[in-house]
BAMILO-137492 format. One record per residue: y, x, z of N, C-alpha, C in turn; residue in one letter. Coordinates in nm, 4 decimals, padded with zeros to 6 digits. Layout:
% BAMILO-137492
    nnorth     neast       nup   canorth    caeast      caup    cnorth     ceast       cup  type
         Y         X         Z         Y         X         Z         Y         X         Z     a
...
***
This chain:
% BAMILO-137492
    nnorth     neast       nup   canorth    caeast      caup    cnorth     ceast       cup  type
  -28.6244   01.8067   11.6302  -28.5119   01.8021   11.5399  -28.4676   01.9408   11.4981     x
  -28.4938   02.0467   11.5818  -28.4218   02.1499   11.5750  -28.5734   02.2326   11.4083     x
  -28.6508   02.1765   11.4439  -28.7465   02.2595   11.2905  -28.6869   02.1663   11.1804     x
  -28.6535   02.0118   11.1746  -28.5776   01.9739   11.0509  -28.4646   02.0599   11.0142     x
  -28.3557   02.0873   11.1330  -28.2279   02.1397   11.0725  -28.2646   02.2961   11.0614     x
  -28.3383   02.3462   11.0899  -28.4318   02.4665   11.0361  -28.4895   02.5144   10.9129     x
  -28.5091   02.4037   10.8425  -28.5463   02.3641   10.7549  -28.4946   02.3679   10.6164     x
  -28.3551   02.2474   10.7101  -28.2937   02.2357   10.6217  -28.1812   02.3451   10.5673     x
  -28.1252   02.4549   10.6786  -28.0550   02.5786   10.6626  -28.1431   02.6371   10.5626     x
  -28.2759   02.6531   10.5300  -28.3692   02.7406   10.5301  -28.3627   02.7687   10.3423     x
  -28.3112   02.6274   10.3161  -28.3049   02.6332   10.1620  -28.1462   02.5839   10.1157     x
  -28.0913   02.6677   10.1842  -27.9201   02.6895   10.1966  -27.8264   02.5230   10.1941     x
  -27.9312   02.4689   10.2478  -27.8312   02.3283   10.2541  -27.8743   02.2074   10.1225     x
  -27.9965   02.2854   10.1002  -28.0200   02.1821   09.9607  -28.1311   02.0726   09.9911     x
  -28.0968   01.9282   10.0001  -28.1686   01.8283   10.0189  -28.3139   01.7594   09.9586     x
  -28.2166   01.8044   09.8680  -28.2878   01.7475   09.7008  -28.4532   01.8410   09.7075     x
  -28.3909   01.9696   09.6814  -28.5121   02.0870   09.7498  -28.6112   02.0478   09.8490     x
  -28.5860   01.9714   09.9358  -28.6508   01.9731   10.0740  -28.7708   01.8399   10.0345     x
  -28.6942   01.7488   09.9583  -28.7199   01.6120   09.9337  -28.8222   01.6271   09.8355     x
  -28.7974   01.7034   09.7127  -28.8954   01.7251   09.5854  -29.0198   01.7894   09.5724     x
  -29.0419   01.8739   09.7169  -29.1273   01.9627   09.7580  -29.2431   01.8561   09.8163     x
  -29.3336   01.8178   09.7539  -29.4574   01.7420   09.8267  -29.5175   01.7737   09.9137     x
  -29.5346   01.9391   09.9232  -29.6305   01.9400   10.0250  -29.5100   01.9164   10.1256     x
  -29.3223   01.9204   10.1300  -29.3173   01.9098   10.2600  -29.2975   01.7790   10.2554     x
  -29.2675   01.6671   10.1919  -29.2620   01.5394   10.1747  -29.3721   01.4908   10.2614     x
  -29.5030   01.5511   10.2154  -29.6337   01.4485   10.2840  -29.6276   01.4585   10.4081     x
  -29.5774   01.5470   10.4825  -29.5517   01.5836   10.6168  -29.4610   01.5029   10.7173     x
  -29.3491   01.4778   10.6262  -29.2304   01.4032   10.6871  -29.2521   01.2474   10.7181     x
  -29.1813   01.2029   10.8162  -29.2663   01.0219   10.8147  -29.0878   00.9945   10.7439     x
  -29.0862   00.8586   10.7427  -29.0016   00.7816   10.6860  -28.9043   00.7816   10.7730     x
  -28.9372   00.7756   10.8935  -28.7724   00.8407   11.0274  -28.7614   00.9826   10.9734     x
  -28.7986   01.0652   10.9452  -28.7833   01.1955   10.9442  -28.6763   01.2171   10.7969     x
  -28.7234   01.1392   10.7140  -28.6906   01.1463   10.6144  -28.5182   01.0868   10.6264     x
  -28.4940   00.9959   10.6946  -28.3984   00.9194   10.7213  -28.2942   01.0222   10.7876     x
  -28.3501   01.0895   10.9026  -28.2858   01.1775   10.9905  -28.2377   01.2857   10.8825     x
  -28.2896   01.3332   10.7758  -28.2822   01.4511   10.7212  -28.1484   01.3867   10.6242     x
  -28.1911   01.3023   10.5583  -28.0596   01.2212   10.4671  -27.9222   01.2214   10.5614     x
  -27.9052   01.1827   10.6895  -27.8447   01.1525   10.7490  -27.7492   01.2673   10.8248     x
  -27.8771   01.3583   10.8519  -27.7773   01.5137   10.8037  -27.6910   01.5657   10.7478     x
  -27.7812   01.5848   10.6216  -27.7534   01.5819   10.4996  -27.6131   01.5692   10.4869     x
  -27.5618   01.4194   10.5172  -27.4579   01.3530   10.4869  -27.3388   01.4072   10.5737     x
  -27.3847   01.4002   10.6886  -27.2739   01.4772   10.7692  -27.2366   01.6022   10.7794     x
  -27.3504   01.6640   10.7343  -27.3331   01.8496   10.7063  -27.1925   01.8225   10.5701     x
  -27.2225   01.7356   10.4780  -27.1647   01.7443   10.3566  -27.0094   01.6320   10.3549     x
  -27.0132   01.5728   10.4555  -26.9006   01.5433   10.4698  -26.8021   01.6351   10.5576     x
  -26.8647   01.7394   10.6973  -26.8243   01.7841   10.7670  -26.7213   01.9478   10.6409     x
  -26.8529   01.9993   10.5678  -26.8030   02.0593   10.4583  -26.6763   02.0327   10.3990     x
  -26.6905   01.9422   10.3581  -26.5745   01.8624   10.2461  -26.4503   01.9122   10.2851     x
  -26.4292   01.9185   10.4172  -26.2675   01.9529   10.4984  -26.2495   02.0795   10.5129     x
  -26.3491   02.1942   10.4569  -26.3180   02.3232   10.4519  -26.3542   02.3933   10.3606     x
  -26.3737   02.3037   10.2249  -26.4702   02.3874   10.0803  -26.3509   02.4568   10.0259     x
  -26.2460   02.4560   10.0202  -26.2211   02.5381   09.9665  -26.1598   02.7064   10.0366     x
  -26.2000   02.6699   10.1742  -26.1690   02.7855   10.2621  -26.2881   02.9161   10.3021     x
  -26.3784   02.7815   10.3146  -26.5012   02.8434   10.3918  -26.6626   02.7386   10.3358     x
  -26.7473   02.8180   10.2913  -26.8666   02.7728   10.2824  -26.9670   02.8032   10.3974     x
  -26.9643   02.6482   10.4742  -27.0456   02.6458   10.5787  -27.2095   02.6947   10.5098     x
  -27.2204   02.6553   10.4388  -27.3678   02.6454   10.3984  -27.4314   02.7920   10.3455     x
  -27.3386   02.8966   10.3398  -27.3673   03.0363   10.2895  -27.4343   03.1062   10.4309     x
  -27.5445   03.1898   10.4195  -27.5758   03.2445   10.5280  -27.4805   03.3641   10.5427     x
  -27.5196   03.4149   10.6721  -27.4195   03.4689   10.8093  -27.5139   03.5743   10.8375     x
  -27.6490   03.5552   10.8216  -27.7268   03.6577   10.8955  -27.7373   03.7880   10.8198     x
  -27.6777   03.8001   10.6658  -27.7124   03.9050   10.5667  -27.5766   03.8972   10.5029     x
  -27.4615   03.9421   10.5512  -27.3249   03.9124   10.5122  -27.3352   03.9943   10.3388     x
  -27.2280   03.9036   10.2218  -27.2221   04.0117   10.1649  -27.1776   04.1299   10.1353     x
  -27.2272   04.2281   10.0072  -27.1391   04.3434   10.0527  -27.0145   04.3087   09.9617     x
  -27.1066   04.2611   09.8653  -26.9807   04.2337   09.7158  -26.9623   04.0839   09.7127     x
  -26.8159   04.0777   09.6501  -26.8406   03.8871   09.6000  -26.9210   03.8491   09.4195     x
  -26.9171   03.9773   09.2994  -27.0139   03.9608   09.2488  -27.1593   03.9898   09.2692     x
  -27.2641   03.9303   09.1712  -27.4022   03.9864   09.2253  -27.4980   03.9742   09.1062     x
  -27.5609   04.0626   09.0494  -27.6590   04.0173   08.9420  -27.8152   04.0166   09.0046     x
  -27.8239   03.8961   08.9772  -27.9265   03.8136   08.9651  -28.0674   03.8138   08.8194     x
  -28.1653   03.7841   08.8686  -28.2659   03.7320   08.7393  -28.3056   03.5982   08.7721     x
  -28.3468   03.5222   08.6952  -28.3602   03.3853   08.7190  -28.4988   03.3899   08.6988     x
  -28.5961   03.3247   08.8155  -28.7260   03.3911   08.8565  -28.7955   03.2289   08.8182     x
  -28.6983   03.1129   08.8674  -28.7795   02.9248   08.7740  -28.6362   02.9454   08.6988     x
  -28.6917   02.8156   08.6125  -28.5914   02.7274   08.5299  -28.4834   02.6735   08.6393     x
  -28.3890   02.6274   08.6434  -28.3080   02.5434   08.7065  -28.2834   02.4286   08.7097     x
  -28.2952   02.3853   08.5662  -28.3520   02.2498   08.5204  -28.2130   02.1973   08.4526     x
  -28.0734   02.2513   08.4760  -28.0011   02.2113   08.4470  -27.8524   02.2676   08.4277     x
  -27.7721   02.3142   08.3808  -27.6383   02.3530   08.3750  -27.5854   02.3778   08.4823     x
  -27.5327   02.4805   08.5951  -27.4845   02.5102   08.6716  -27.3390   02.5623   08.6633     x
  -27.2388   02.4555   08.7681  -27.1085   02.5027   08.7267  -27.1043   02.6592   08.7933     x
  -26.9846   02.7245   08.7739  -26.9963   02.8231   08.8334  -26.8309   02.8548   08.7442     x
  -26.7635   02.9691   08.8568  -26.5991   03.0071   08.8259  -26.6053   03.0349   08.6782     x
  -26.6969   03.0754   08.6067  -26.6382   03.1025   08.4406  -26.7096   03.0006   08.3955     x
  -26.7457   02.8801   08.4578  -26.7617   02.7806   08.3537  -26.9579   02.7554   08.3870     x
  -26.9683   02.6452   08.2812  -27.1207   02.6230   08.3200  -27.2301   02.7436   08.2187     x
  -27.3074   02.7499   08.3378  -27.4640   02.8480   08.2905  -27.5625   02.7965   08.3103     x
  -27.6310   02.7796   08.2151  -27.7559   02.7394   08.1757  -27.8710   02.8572   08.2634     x
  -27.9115   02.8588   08.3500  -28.0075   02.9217   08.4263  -28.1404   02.9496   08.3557     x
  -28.2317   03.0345   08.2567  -28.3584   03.0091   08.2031  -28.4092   03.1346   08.2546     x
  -28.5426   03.1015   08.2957  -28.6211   03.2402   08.3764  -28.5862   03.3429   08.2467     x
  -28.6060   03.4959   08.3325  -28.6132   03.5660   08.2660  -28.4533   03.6562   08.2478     x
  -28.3580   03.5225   08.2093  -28.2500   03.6088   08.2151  -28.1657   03.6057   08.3477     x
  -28.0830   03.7641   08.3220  -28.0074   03.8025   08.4213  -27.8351   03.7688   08.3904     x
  -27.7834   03.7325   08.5119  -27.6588   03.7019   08.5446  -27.5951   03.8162   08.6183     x
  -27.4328   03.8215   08.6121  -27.3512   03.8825   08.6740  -27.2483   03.7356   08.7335     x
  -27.2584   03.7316   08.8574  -27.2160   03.5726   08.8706  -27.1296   03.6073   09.0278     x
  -27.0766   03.5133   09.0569  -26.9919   03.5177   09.1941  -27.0888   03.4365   09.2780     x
  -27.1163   03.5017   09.4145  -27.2287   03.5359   09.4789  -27.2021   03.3900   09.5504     x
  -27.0828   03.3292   09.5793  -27.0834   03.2212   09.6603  -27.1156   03.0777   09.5449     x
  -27.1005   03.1129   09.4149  -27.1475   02.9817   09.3397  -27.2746   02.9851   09.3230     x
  -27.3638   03.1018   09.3467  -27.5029   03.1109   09.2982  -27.5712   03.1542   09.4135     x
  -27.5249   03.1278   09.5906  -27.5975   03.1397   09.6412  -27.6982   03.0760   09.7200     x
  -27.6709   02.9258   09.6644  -27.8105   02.8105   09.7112  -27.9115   02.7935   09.6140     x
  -27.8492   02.8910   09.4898  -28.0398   02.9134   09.4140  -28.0850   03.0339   09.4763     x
  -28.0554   03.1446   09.5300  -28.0741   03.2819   09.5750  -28.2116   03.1652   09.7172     x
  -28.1677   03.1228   09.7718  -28.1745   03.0612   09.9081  -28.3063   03.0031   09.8470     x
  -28.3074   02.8950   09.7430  -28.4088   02.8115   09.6819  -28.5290   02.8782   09.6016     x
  -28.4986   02.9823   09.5779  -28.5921   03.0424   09.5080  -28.5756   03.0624   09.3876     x
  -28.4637   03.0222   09.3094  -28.4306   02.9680   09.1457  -28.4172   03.1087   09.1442     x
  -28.3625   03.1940   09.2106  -28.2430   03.3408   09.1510  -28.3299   03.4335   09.2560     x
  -28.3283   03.5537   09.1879  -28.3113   03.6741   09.3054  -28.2405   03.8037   09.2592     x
  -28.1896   03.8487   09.3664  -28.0821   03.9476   09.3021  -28.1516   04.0622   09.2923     x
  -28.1147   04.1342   09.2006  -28.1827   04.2629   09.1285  -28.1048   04.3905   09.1818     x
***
């Protein structure tokens, strides 16, 4: 259990990520998959009672220095990302000046890297 929730820290708390990824999909059995949802759920309910204080899901091991951060967007995102000034359209190539705690589970995923 402890390489699932390994895992799952590993791509800052993102499920969806873990799930869409085939090669790690083919790996996982259908308990595994269950266990990981089930996480999932409690990581994100346990959250819920401190989002606006504290983001459990931000790593700890590389504190930041700043709360902005510019970024280049290294994939597509696929979709509109809210974020404090509103939604951004993520397209490789371009760079952001963004607040480091709304954009740091693409940093984690691979979508962003900071420049």
């Amino acid at each position: 259990m402890s390489h699932h929730q390994h895992l799952y820290w590993s791509v800052g708390g993102a499920l969806p990520h873990i799930l869409s990824n085939q090669d790690i999909r083919s790996k996982l059995s259908p308990h595994e998959v269950d266990y990981m949802r089930q996480y999932n759920h409690s990581v994100m309910e346990f959250r819920s009672e401190f989002s606006h204080e504290l983001d459990i899901t931000a790593s700890i091991t590389n504190p930041p220095k700043d709360l902005h951060v510019l970024v280049r967007v290294v994939k597509d995102c696929g979709s509109l990302i809210q974020t404090e000034l509103g939604s951004i359209d993520f397209q490789k190539g371009q760079r952001f000046m963004v607040r480091r705690a709304d954009i740091e589970h693409l940093i984690a995923q691979g979508y962003l890297e900071e420049v």
